[in-house]
N, C-alpha and C positions, 0 to 999 in steps of 0.2 A: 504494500500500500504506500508505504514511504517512498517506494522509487518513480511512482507516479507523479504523488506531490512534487518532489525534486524536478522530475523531467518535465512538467507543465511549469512550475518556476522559471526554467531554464529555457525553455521554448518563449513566456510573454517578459523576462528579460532579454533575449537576445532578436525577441520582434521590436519592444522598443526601443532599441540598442540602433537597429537599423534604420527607424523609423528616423532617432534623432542625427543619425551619419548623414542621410537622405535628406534631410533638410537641410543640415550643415551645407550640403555640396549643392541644390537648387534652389536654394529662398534666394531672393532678389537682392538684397543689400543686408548691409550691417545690423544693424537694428532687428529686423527678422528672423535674420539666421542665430541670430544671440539667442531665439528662445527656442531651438531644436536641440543643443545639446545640455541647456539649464532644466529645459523642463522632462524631453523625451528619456535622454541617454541617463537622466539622473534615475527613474524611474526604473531604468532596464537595469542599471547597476544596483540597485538595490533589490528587483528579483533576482538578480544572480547569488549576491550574499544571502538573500534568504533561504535560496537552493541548497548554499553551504551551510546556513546554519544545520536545516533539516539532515543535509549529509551528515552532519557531524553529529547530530542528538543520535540518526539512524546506526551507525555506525559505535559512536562508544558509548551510547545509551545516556550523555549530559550533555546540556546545549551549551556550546562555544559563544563567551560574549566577546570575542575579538570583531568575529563580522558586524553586531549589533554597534558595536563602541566604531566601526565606520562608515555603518552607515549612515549611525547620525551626525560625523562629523562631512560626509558628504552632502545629503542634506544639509547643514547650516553652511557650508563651505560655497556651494553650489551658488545659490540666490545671492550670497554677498558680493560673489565674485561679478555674476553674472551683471550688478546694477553699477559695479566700480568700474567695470569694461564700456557698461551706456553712458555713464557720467563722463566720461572720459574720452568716450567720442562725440558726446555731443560737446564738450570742450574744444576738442581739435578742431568740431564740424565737421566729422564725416557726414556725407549725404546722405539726403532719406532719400527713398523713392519716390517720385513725381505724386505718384497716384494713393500718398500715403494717411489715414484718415485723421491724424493728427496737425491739422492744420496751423492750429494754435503755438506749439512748439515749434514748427517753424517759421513761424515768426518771429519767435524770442529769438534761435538759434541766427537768423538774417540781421538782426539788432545789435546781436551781441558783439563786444570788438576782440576780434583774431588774437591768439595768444600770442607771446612774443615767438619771433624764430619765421611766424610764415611772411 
């Protein structure tokens, strides 16, 4: 029964593993593609640990908190990183895309004056 578990874990981590690769490589600009591997890949990595937890309860019969103790520093890792990387280009001004529903920020973003260096 356990090996079930494990290989359906391991199957909808490593579908949204892919899902978040697959965005990474065809969303449009920056901005969008910042949330295929914050939101999807983080997801898949975390069914993947939980596959290994279950491996490991299954296996020597006590649950392993090493995977637990990273998934949740991926989890909190994930999100902070992911909003320092948007702050950071909407500093520089990387572009949105034309057609982006956000209209309000860029405006701020066309106001704002260019850091030093450009």
């Amino acid at each position: 029964m356990s090996d079930y578990l494990i290989a359906t874990l391991l199957i909808i981590g490593g579908l949204f593993i892919f899902v978040g690769s697959f965005g990474l490589l065809k969303l449009p600009d920056f901005y969008t593609r910042l949330h295929a591997p914050t939101k999807a890949t983080t997801l898949g990595i975390g069914a993947v640990l939980m596959a290994s937890v279950a491996a490991t309860a299954a296996r020597d019969g006590s649950f392993s908190v090493h995977e637990i103790v990273i998934s949740l520093f991926l989890f909190i890792t994930a999100p902070v990183s992911a909003n320092m990387l948007a702050k950071a280009a909407l500093h520089k001004k990387v572009p949105m895309r034309e057609n982006t529903r956000n209209r309000e920020l860029q405006k701020v973003m066309a106001e704002q004056k260019a850091p030093d260096g450009q």
